[in-house]
Structures are given as C-alpha cells and as structure tokens.
C-alpha positions as CSV (number, residue, x, y, z in Angstrom):
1,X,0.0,0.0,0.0
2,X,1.8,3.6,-0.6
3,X,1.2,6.3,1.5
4,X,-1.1,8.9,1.3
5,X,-0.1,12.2,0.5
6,X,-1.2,15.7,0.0
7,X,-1.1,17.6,-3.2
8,X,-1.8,21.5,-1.8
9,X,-3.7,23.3,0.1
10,X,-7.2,23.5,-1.1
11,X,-9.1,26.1,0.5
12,X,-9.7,28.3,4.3
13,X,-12.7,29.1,5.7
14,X,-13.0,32.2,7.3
15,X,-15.5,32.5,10.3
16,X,-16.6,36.6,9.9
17,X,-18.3,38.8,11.7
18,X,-20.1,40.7,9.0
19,X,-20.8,38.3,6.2
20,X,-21.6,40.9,3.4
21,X,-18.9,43.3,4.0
22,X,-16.6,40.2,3.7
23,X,-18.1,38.9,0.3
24,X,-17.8,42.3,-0.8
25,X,-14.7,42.6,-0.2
26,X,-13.2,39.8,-1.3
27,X,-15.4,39.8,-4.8
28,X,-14.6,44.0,-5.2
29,X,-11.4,44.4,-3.8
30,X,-9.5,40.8,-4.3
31,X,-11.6,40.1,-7.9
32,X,-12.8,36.3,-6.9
33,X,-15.4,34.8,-8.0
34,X,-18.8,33.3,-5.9
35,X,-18.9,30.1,-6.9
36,X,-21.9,29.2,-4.7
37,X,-23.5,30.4,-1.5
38,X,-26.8,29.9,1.2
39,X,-28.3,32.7,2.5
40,X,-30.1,31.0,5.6
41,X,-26.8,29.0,6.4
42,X,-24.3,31.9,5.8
43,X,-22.0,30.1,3.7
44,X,-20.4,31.9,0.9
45,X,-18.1,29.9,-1.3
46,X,-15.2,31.9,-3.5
47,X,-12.5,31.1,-6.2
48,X,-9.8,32.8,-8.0
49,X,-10.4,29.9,-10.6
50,X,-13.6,28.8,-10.5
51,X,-13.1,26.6,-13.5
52,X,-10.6,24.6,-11.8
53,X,-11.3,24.8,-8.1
54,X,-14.4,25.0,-6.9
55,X,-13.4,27.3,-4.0
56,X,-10.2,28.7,-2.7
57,X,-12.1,30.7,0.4
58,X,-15.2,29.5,2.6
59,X,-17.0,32.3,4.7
60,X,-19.1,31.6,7.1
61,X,-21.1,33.8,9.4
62,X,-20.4,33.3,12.9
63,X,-17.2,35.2,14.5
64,X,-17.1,33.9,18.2
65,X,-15.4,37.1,20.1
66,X,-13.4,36.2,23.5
67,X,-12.0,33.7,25.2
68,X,-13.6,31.3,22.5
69,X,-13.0,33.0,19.2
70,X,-13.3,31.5,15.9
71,X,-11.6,32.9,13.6
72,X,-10.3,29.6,11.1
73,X,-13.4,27.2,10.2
74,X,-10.8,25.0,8.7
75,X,-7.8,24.0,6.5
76,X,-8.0,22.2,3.5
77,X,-5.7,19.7,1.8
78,X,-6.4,18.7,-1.5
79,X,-5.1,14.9,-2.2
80,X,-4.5,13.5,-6.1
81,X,-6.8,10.6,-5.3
82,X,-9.6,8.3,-3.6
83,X,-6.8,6.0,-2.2
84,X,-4.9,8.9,-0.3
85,X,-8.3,10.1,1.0
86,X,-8.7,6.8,2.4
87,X,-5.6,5.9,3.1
88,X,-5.5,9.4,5.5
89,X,-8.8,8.3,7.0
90,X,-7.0,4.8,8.3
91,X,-3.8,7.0,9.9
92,X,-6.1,9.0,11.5
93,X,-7.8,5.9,13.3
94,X,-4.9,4.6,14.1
95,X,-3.0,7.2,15.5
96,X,-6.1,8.7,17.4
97,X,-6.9,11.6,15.4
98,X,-10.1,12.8,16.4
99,X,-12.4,12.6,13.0
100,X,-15.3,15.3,13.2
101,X,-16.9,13.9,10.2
102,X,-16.9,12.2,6.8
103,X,-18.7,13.8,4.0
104,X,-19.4,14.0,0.3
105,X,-19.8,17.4,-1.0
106,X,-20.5,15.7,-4.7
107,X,-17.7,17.5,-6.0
108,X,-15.3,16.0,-3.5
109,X,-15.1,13.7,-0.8
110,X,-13.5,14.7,3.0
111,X,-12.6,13.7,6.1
112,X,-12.4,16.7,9.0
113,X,-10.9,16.6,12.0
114,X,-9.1,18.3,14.7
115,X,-5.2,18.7,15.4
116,X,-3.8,18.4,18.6
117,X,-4.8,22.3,19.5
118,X,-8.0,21.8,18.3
119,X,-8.2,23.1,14.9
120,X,-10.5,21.8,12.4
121,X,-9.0,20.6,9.3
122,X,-10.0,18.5,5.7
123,X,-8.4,16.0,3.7
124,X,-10.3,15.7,0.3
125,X,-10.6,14.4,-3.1
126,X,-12.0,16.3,-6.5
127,X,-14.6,13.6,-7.7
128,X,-14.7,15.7,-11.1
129,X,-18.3,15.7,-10.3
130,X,-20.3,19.3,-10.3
131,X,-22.9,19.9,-7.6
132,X,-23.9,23.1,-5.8
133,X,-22.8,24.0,-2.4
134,X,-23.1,23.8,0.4
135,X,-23.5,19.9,0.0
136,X,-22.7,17.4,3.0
137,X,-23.9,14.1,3.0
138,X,-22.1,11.6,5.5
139,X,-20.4,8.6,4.2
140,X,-18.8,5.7,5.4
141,X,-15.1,5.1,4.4
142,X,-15.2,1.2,5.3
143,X,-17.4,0.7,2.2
144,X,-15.1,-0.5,-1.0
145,X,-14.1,2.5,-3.0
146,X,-16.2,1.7,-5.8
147,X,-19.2,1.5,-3.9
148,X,-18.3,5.0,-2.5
149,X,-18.2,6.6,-5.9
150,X,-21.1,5.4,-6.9
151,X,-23.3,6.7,-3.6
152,X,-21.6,9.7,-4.6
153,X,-22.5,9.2,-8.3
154,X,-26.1,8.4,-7.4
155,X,-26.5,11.4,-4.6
156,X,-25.1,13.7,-7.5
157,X,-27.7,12.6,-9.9
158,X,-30.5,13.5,-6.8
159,X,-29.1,16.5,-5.3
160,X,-26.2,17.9,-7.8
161,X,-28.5,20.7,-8.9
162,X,-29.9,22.1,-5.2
163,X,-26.8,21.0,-2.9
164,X,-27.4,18.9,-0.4
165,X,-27.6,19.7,3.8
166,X,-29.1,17.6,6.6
167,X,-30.4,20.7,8.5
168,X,-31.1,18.8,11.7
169,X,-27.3,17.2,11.7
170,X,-26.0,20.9,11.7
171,X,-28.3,22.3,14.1
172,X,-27.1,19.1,16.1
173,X,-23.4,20.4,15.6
174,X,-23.8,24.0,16.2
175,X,-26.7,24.0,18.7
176,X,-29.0,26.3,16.6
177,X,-28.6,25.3,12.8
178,X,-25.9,27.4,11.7
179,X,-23.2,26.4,9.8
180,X,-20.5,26.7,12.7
C-alpha cells in the first residue's frame, strides 16, 4: 500500500463577523469569484479559478469574540486521489486523530478533523463531479471504494442541482442550525 499524501492546500474558511462586507470585499477588492452560497446558512463559497477549483475561500457567518474566538473554520488539503483520501482516513484511526466527520460534497469527498490544538481541518478528493454548495452528505469510508463513488455518483444525480444539507445534523453540531 503507498502512503497517502497531500497535493496543496485546497481552501480556508473564514468564520466573519459581518458576512456581506466580507463577500464584498473579497469579490470587489481581491476580484474572486462566488462560486456558490446559502443565505439561511451563511456560507459563501469563492475562487480565484472557478473553472478549476471549486473554492479557494469559505465564509461563514459566525465570528465567536473572547475567550472562545473562531476565527479559522478550517484547512484544507487537497489529495490527487480516492486512495490517499482513504488511506488518511485509516492514519487517522490509528494514530487517534479525532475525526469530526466524513462527507461527500458531490464535488469531493473529505474527512475533517481536529489537530492536537483543536483546529479543524480536511483532507479531500476532487470527484470531477459538479454539484452546488453547500453539499454534505455523510459517508462511510469502510465501504469498498467503488461502492463509494457510486453513492456519490447516485447522490449527484438527486441533489447535484440544489446541494445537499441535513439541516437537523447541523443544528445538532452548532446547537441552533448554523453552519459553525
């Protein structure tokens, strides 16, 4: 078996404060692109090449302020394949990583967790499918790969168009249904 590996670094998301002064900046001043956003969830997705990466820069309403501020909503690392995706996910179990979640977003397919400090972070894999975001449905990384893709395949035929969110799991996570 090789060893999984990253390729770059995919995207940031930004927890902010004032959502629409954000976008606006970062659409006026820095010229990128919104590729996708929700309103209600107050998620904004942006790229400097929207062609080839979905997004470069995640906003997302919701700032904490004191001794709990959020400031990073996480760091993404963008891996050449399926097989380093998974491959990641087993070092993780091993080593004791703490996995948040497993997800695909129909255009890719990530596992998030936390470092040792407590920061979140991705490692993902481009499925070369298109879907709107925001789009998280869970998925289960013991299945055989081919049985993944096509879940993801399948789930991208249903929901590719509208995106995909389990509202009650997120109000579950952030405790009133904001992305968080």
């Amino acid at each position: 078996m090789n060893t999984p590996s990253i390729n770059k670094l995919g995207h940031v998301g930004l927890h902010v404060n004032d959502l629409e002064k954000e976008k606006a900046f970062y659409r006026d001043i820095l010229g990128l692109t919104i590729s996708d956003e929700d309103p209600e969830l107050g998620m904004v997705f942006m790229s400097s090449r929207p062609d080839e990466e979905h997004h470069e820069l995640l906003l997302c309403r919701g700032r904490n302020v004191g001794g709990d501020a959020r400031v990073v909503q996480q760091i993404s690392f963008r891996c050449n394949s399926l097989e380093d995706v998974l491959g990641f996910y087993r070092r993780f179990k091993e080593n004791g990583v703490r996995i948040d979640v497993v997800l695909s977003h129909g255009n890719a397919i990530g596992v998030y967790g936390f470092d040792p400090e407590g920061n979140r972070f991705e490692v993902y894999w481009n499925t070369g499918l298109k879907a709107k975001q925001p789009y998280g449905q869970p998925l289960d990384l013991e299945k055989p790969p081919k049985d993944l893709i096509r879940e993801v395949e399948e789930s991208v035929a249903k929901y590719g168009k509208t995106g995909f969110i389990d509202r009650a799991r997120m109000a579950r996570r952030t405790g009133a249904g904001k992305q968080g």
